[in-house]
N, CA, C and O atoms as a GROMACS GRO file, in nm:
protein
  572
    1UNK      N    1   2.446   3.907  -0.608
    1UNK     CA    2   2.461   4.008  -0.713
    1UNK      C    3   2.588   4.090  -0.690
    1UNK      O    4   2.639   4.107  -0.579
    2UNK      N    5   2.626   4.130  -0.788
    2UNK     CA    6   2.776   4.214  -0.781
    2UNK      C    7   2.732   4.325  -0.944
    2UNK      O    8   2.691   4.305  -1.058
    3UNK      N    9   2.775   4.443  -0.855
    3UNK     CA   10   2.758   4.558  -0.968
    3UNK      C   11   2.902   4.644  -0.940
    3UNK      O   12   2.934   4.680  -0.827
    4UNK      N   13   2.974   4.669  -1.048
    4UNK     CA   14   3.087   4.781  -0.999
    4UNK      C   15   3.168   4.848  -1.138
    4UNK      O   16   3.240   4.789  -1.218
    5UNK      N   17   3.123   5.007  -1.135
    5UNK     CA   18   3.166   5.085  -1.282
    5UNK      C   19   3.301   5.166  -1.236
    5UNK      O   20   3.325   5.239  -1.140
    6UNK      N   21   3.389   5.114  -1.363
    6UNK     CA   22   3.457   5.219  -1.344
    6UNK      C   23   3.530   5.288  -1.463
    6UNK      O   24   3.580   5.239  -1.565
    7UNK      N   25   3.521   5.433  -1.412
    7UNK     CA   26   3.528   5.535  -1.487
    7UNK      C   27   3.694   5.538  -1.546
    7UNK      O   28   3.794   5.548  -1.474
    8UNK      N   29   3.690   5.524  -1.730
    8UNK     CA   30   3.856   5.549  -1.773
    8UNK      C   31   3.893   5.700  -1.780
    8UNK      O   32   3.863   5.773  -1.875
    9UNK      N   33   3.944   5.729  -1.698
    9UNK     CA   34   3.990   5.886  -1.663
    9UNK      C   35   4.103   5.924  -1.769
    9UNK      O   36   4.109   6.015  -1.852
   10UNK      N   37   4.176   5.835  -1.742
   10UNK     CA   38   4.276   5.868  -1.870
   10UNK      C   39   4.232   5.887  -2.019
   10UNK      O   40   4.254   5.982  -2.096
   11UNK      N   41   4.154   5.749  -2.040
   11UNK     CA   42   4.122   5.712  -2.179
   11UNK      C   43   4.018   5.844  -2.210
   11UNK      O   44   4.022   5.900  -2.319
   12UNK      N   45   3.940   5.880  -2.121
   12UNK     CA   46   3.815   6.033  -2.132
   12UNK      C   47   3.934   6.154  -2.167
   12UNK      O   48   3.926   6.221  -2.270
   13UNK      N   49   4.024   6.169  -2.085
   13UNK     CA   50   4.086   6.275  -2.093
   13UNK      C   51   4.177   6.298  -2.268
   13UNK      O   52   4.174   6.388  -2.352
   14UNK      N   53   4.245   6.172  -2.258
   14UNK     CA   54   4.308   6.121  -2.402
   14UNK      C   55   4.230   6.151  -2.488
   14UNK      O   56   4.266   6.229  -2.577
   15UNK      N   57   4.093   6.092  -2.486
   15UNK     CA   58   4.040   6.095  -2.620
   15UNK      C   59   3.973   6.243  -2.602
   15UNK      O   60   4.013   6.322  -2.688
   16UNK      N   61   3.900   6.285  -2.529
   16UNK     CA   62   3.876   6.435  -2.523
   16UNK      C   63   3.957   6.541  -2.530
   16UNK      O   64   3.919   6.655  -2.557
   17UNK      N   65   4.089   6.503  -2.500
   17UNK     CA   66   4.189   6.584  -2.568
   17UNK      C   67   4.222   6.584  -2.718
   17UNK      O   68   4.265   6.687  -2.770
   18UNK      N   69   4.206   6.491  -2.775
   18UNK     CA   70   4.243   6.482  -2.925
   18UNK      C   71   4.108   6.543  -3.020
   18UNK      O   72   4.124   6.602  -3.126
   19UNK      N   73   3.963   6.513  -2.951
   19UNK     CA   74   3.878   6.607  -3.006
   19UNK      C   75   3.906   6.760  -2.983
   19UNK      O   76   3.915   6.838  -3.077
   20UNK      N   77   3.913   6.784  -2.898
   20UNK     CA   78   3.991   6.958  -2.859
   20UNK      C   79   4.064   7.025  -2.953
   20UNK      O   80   4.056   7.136  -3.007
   21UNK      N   81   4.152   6.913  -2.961
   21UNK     CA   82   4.267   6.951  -3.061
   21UNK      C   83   4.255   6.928  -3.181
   21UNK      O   84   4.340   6.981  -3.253
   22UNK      N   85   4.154   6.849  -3.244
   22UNK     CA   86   4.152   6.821  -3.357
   22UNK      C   87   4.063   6.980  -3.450
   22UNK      O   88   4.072   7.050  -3.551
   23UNK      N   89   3.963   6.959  -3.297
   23UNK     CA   90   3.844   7.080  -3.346
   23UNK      C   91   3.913   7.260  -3.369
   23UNK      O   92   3.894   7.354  -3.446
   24UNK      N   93   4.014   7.221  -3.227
   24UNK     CA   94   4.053   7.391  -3.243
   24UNK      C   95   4.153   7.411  -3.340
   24UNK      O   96   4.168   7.514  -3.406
   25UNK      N   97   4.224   7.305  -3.347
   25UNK     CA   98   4.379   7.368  -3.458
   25UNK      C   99   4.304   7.349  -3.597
   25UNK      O  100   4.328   7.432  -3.685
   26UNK      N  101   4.209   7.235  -3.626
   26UNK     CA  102   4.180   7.300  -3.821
   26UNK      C  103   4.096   7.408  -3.791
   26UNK      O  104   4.101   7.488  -3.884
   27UNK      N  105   4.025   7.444  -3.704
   27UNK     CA  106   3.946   7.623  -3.726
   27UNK      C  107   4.010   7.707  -3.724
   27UNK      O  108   3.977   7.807  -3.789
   28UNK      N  109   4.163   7.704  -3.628
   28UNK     CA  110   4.303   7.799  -3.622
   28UNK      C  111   4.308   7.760  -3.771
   28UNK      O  112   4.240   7.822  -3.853
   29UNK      N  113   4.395   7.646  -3.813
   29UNK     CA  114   4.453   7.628  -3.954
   29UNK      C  115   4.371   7.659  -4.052
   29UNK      O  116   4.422   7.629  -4.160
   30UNK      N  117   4.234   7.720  -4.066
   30UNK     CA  118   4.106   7.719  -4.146
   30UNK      C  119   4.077   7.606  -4.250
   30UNK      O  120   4.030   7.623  -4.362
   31UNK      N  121   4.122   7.456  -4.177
   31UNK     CA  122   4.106   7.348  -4.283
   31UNK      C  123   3.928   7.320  -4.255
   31UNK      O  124   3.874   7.311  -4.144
   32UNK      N  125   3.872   7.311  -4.366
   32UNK     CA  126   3.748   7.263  -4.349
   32UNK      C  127   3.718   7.174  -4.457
   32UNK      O  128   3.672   7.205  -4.567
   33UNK      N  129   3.768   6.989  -4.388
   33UNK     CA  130   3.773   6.913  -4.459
   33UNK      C  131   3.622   6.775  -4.447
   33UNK      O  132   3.536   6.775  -4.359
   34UNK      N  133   3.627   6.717  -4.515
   34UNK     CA  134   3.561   6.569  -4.460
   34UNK      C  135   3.633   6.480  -4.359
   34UNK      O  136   3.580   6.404  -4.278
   35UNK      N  137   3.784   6.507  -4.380
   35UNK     CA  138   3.866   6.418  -4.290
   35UNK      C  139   3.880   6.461  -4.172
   35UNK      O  140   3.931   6.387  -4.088
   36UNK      N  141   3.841   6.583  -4.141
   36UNK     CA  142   3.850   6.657  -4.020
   36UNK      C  143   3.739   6.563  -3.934
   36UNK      O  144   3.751   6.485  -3.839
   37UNK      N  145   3.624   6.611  -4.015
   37UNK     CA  146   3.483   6.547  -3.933
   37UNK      C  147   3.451   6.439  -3.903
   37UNK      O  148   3.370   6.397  -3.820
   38UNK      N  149   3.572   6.354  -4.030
   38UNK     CA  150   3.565   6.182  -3.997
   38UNK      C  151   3.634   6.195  -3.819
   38UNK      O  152   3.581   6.199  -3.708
   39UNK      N  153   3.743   6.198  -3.860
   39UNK     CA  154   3.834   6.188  -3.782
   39UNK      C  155   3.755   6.245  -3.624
   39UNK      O  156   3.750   6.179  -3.521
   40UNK      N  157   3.710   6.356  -3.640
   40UNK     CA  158   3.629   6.382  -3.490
   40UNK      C  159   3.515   6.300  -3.408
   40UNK      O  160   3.480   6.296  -3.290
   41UNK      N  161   3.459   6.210  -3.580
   41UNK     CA  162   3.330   6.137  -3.539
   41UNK      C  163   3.366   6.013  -3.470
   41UNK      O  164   3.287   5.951  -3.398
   42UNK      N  165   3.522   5.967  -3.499
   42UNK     CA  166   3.559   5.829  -3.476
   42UNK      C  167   3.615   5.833  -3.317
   42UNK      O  168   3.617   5.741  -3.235
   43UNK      N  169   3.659   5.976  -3.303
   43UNK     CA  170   3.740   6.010  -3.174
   43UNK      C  171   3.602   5.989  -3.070
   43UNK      O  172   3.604   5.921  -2.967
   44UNK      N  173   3.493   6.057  -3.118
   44UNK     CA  174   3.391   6.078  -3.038
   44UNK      C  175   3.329   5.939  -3.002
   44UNK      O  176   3.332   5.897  -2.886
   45UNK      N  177   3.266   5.858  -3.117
   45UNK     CA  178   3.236   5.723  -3.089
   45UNK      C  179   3.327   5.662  -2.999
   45UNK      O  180   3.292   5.612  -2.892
   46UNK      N  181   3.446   5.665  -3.042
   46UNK     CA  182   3.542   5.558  -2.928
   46UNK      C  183   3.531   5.568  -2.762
   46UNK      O  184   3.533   5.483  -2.673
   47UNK      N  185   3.516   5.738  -2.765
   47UNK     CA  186   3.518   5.791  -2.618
   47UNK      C  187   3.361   5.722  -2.541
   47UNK      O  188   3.344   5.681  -2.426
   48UNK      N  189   3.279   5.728  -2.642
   48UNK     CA  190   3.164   5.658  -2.590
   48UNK      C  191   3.154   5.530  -2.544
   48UNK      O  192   3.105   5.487  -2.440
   49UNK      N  193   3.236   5.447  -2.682
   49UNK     CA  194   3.199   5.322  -2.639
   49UNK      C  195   3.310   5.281  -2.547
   49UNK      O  196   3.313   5.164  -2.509
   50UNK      N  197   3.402   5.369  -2.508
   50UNK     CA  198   3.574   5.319  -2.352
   50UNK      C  199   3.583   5.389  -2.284
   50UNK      O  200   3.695   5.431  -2.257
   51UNK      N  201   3.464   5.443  -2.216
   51UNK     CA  202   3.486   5.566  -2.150
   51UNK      C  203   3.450   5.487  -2.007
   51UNK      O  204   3.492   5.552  -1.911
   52UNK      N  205   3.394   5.384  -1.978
   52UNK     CA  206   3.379   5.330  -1.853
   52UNK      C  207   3.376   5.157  -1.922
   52UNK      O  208   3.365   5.104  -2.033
   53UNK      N  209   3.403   5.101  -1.722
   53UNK     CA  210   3.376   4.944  -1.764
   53UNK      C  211   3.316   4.891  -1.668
   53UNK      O  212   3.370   4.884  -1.558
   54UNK      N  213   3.187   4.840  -1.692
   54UNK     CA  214   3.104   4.803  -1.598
   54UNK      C  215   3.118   4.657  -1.584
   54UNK      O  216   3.142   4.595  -1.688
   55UNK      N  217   3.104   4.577  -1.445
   55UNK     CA  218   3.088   4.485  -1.456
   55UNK      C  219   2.961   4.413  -1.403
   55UNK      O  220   2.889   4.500  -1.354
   56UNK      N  221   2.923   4.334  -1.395
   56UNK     CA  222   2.818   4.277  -1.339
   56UNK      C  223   2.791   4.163  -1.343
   56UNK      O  224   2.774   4.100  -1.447
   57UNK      N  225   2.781   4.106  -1.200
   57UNK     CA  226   2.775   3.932  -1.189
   57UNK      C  227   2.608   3.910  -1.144
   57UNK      O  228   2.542   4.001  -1.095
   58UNK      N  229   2.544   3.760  -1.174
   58UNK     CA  230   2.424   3.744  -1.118
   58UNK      C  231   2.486   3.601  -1.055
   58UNK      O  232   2.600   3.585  -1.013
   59UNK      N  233   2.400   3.523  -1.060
   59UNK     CA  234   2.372   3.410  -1.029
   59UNK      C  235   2.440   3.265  -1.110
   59UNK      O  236   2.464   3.154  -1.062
   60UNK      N  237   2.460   3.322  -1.261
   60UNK     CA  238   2.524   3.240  -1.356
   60UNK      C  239   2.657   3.299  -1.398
   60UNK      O  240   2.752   3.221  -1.393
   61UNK      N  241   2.679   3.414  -1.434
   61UNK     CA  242   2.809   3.470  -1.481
   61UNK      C  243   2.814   3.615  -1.467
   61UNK      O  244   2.720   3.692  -1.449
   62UNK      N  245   2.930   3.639  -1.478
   62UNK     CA  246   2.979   3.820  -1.449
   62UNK      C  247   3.001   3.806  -1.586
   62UNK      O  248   3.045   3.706  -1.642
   63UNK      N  249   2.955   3.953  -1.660
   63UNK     CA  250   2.942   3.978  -1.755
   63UNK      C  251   2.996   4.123  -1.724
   63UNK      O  252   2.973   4.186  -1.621
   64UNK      N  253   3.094   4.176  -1.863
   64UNK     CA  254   3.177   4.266  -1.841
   64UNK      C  255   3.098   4.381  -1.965
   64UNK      O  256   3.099   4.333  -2.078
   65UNK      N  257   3.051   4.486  -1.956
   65UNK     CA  258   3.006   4.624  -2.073
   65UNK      C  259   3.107   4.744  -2.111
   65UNK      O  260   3.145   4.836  -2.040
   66UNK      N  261   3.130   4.721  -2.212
   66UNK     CA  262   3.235   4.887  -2.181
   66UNK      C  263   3.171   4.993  -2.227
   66UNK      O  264   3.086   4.966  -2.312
   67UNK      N  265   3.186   5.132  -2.194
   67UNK     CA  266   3.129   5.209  -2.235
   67UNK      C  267   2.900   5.196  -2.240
   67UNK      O  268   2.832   5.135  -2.159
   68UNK      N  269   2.845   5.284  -2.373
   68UNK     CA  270   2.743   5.251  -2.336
   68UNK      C  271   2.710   5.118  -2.304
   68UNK      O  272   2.610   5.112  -2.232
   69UNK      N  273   2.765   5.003  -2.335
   69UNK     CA  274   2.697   4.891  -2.345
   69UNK      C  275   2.714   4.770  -2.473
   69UNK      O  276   2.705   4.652  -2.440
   70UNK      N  277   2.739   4.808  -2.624
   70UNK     CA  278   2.794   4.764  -2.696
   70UNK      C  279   2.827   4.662  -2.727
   70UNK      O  280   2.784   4.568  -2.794
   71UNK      N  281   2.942   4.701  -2.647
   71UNK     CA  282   3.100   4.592  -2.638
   71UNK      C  283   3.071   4.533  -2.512
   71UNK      O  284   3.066   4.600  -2.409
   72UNK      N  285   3.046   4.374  -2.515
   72UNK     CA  286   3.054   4.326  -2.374
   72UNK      C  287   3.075   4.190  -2.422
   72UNK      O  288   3.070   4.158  -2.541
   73UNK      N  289   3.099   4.110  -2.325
   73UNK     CA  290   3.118   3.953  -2.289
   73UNK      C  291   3.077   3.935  -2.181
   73UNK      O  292   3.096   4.022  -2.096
   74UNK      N  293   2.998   3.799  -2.145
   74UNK     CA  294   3.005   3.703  -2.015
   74UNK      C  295   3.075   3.608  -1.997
   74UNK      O  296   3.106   3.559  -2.105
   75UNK      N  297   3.139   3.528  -1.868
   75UNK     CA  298   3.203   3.460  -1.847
   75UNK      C  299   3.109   3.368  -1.745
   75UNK      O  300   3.088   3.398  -1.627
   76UNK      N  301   3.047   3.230  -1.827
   76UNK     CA  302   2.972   3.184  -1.707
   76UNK      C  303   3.049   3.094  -1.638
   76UNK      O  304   3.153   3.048  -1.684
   77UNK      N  305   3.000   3.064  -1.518
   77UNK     CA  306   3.065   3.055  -1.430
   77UNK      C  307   3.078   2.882  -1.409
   77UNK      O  308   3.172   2.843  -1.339
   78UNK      N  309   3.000   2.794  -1.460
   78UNK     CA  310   3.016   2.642  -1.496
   78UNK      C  311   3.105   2.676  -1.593
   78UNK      O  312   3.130   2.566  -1.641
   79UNK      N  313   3.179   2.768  -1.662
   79UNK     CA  314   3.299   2.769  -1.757
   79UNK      C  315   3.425   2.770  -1.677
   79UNK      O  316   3.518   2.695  -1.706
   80UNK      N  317   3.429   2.867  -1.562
   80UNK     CA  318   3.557   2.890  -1.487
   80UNK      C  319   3.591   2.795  -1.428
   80UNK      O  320   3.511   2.737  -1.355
   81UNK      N  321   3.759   2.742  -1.446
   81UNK     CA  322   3.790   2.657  -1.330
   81UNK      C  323   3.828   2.758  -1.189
   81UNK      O  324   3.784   2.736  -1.076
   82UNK      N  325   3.909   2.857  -1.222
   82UNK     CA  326   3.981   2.943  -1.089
   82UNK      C  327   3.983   3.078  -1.146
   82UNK      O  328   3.996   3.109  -1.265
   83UNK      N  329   3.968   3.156  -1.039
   83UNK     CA  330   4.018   3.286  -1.028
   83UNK      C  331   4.121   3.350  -0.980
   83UNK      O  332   4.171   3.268  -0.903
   84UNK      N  333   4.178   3.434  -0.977
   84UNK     CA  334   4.287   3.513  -0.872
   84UNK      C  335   4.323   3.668  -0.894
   84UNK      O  336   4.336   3.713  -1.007
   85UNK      N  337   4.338   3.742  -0.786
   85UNK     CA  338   4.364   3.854  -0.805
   85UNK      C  339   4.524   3.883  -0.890
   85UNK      O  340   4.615   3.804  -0.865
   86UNK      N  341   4.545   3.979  -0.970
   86UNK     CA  342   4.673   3.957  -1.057
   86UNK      C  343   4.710   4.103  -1.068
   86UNK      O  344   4.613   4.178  -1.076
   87UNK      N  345   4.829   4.159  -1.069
   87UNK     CA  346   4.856   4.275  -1.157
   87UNK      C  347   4.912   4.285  -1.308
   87UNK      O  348   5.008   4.212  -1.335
   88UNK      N  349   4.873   4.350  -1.386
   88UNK     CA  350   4.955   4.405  -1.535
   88UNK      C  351   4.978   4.476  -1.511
   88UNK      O  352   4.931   4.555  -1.429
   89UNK      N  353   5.093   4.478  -1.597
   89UNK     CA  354   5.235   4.539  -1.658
   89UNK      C  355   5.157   4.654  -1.682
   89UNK      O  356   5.037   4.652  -1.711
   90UNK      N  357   5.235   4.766  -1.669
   90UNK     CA  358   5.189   4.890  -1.758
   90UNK      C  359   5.156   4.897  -1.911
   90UNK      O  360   5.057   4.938  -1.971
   91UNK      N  361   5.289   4.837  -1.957
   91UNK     CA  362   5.273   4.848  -2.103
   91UNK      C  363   5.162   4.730  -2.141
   91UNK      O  364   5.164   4.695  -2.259
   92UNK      N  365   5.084   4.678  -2.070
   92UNK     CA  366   4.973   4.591  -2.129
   92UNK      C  367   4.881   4.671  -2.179
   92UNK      O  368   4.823   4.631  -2.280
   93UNK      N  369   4.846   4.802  -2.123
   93UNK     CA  370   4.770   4.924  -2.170
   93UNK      C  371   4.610   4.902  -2.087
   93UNK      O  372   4.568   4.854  -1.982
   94UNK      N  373   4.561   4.966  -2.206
   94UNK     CA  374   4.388   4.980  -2.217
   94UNK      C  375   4.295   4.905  -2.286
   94UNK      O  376   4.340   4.833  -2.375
   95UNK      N  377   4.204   4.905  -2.269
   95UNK     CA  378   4.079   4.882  -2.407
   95UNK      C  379   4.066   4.682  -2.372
   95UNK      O  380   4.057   4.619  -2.267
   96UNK      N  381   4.070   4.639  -2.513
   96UNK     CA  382   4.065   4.508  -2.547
   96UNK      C  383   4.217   4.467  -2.573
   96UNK      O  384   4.307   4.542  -2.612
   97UNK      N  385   4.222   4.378  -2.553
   97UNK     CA  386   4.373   4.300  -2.655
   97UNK      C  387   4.442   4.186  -2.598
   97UNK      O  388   4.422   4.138  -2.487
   98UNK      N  389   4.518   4.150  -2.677
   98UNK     CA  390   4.578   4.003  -2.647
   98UNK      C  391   4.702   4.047  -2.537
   98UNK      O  392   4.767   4.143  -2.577
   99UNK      N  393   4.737   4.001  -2.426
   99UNK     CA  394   4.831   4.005  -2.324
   99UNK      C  395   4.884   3.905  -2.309
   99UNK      O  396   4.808   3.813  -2.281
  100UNK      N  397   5.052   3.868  -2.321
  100UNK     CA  398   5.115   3.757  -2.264
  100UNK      C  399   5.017   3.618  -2.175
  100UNK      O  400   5.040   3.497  -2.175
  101UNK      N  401   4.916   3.689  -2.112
  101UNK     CA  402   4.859   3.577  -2.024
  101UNK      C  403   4.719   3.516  -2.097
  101UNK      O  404   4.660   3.411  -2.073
  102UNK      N  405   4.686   3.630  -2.204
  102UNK     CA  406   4.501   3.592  -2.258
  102UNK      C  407   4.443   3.691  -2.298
  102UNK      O  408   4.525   3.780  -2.319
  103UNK      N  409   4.298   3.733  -2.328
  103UNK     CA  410   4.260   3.891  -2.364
  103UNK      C  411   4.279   3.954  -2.228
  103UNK      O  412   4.352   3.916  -2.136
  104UNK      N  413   4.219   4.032  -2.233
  104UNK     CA  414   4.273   4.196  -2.106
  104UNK      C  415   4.151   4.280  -2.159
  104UNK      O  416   4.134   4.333  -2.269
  105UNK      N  417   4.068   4.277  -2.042
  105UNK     CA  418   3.938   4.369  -2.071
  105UNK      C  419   4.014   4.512  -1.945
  105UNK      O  420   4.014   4.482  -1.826
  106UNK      N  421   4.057   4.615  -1.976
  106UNK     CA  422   4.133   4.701  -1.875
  106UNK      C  423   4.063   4.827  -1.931
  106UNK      O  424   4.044   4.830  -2.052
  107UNK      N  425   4.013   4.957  -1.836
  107UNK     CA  426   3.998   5.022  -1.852
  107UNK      C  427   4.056   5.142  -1.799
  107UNK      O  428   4.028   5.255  -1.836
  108UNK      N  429   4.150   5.108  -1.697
  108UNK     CA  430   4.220   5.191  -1.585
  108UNK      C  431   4.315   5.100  -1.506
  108UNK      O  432   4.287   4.980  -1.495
  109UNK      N  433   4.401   5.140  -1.462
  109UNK     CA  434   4.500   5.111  -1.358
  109UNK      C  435   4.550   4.982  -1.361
  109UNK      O  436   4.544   4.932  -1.473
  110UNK      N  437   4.604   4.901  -1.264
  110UNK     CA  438   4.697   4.751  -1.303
  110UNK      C  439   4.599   4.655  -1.237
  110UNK      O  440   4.586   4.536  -1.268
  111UNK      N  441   4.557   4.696  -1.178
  111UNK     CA  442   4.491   4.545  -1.084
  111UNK      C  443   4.372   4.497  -1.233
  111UNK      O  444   4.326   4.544  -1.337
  112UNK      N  445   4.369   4.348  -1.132
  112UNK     CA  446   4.327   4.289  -1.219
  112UNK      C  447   4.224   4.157  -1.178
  112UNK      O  448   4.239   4.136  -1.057
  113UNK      N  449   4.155   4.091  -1.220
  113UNK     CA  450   4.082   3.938  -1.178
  113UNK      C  451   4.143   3.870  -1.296
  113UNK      O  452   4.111   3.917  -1.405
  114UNK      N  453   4.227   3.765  -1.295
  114UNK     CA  454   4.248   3.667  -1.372
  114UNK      C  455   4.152   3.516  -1.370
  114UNK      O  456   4.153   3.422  -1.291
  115UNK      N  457   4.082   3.539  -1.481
  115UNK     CA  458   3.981   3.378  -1.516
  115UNK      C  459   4.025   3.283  -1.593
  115UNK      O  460   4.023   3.287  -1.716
  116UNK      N  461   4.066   3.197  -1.529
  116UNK     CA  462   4.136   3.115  -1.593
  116UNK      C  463   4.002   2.987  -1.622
  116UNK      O  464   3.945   2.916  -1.538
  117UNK      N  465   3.983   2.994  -1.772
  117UNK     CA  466   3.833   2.863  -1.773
  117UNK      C  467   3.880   2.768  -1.843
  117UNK      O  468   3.963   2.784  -1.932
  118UNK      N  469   3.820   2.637  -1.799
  118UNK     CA  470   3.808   2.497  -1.844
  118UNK      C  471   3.855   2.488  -1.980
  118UNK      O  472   3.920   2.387  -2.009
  119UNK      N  473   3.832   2.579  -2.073
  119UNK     CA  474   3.866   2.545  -2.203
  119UNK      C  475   4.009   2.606  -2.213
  119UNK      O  476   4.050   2.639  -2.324
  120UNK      N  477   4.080   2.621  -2.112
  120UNK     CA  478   4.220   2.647  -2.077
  120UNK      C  479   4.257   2.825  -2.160
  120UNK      O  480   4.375   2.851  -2.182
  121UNK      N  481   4.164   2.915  -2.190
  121UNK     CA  482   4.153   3.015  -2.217
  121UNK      C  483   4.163   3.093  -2.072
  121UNK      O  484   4.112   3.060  -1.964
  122UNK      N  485   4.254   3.218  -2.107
  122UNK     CA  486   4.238   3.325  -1.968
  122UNK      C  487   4.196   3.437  -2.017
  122UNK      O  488   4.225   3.481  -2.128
  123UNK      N  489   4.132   3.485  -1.943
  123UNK     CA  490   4.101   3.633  -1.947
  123UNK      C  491   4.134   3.721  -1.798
  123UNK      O  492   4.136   3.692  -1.679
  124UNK      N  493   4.159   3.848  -1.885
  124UNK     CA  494   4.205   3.917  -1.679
  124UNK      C  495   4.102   4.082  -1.734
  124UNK      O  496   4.099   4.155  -1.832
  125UNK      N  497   4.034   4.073  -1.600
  125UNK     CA  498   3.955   4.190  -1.595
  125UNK      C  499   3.975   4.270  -1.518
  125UNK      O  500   3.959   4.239  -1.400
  126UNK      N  501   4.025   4.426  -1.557
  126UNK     CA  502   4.069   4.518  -1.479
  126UNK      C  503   3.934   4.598  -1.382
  126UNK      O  504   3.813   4.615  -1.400
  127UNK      N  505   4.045   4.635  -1.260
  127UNK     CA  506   3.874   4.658  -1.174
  127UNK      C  507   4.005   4.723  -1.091
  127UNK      O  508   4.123   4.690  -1.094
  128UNK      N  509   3.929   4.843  -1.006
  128UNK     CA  510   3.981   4.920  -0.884
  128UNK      C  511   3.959   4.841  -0.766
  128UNK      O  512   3.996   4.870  -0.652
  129UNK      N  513   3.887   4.727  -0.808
  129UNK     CA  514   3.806   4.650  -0.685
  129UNK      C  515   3.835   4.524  -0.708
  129UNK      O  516   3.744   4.448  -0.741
  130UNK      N  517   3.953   4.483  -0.698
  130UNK     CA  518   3.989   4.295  -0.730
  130UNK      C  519   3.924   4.230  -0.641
  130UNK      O  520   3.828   4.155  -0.660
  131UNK      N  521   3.990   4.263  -0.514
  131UNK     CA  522   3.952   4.179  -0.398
  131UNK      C  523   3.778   4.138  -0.429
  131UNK      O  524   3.755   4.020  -0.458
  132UNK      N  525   3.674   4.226  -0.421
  132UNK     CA  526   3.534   4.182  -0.434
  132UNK      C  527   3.526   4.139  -0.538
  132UNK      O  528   3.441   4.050  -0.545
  133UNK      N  529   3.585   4.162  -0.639
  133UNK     CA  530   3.541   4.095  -0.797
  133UNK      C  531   3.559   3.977  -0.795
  133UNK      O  532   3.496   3.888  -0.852
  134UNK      N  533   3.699   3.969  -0.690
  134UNK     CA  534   3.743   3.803  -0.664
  134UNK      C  535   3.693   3.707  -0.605
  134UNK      O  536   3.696   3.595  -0.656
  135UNK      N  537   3.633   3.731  -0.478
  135UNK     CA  538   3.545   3.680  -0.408
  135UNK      C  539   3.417   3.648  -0.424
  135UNK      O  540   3.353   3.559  -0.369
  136UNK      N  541   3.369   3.764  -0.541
  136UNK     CA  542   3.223   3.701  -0.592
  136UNK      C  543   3.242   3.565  -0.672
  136UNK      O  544   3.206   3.451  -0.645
  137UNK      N  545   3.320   3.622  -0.790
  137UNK     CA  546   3.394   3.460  -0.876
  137UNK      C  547   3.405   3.382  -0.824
  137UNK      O  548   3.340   3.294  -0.881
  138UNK      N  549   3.473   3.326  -0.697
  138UNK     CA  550   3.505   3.276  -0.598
  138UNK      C  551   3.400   3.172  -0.576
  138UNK      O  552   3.377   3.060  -0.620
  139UNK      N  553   3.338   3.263  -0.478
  139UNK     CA  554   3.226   3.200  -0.430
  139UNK      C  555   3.089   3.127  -0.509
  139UNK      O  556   3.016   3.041  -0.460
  140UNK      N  557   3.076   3.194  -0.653
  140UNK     CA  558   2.997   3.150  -0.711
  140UNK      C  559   3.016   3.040  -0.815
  140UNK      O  560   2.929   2.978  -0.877
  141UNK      N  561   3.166   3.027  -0.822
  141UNK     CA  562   3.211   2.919  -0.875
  141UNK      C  563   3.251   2.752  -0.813
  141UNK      O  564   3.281   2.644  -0.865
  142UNK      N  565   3.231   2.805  -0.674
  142UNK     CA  566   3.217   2.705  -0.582
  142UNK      C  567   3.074   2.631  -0.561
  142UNK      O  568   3.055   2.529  -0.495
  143UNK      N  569   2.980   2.703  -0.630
  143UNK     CA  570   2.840   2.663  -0.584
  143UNK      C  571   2.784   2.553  -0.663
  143UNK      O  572   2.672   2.509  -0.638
   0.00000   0.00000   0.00000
């Protein structure tokens, strides 16, 4: 088993800053709109669902959750040919998205697990913790 969360400090701070700001400057500006409240409800949902990225491996595949739970994928592990520890670029960013190498599940910082699977698709999963993320893949893809 492999369990390991980690917290987007930036992306919490980012998006909790833009609710701050959204909330205090239209009550300064006395705008009291619908677009205000949209706009706060969407800031708020997002922060929920990218505010952490959990991962978690069993026996068949590491499966990646962001936020509450939502948004996730598994990667089973009769899919993977190889793994490897990798860094991204800064400007690859956050969140979800397409990266020079494949999607990019990143929630913080550069390191990375690159899965490279059989159907010649990559994915790279950001983690404070490559080395163990790597070694679980590793090992369980050997079995």
């Amino acid at each position: 088993m492999y369990k390991h969360t980690q917290v987007g400090t930036f992306v919490v701070a980012l998006l909790g800053g833009a609710i701050f700001f959204v909330g205090y400057f239209s009550g300064a500006a006395e705008v009291n709109s619908i677009g205000v409240f949209i706009l706060s409800i969407i800031l708020l949902c997002s922060m929920i669902l990218f505010f952490k990225l959990t991962v978690v491996g069993n026996k068949d595949f590491v499966e990646i959750k962001f936020g509450i739970g939502l948004i996730k994928k598994k990667f089973y592990f009769k899919e993977i040919k190889s793994c490897k520890v990798v860094k991204n670029k800064w400007w690859h960013g956050y969140g979800i998205r397409k990266s020079p190498r494949g999607w990019l599940f990143n929630i913080s910082g550069l390191d990375a697990v690159e899965l490279s699977m059989k159907n010649e698709k990559v994915y790279r999963i950001g983690t404070d913790e490559p080395q163990k993320l790597s070694e679980f893949i590793q090992k369980s893809i050997t079995i």
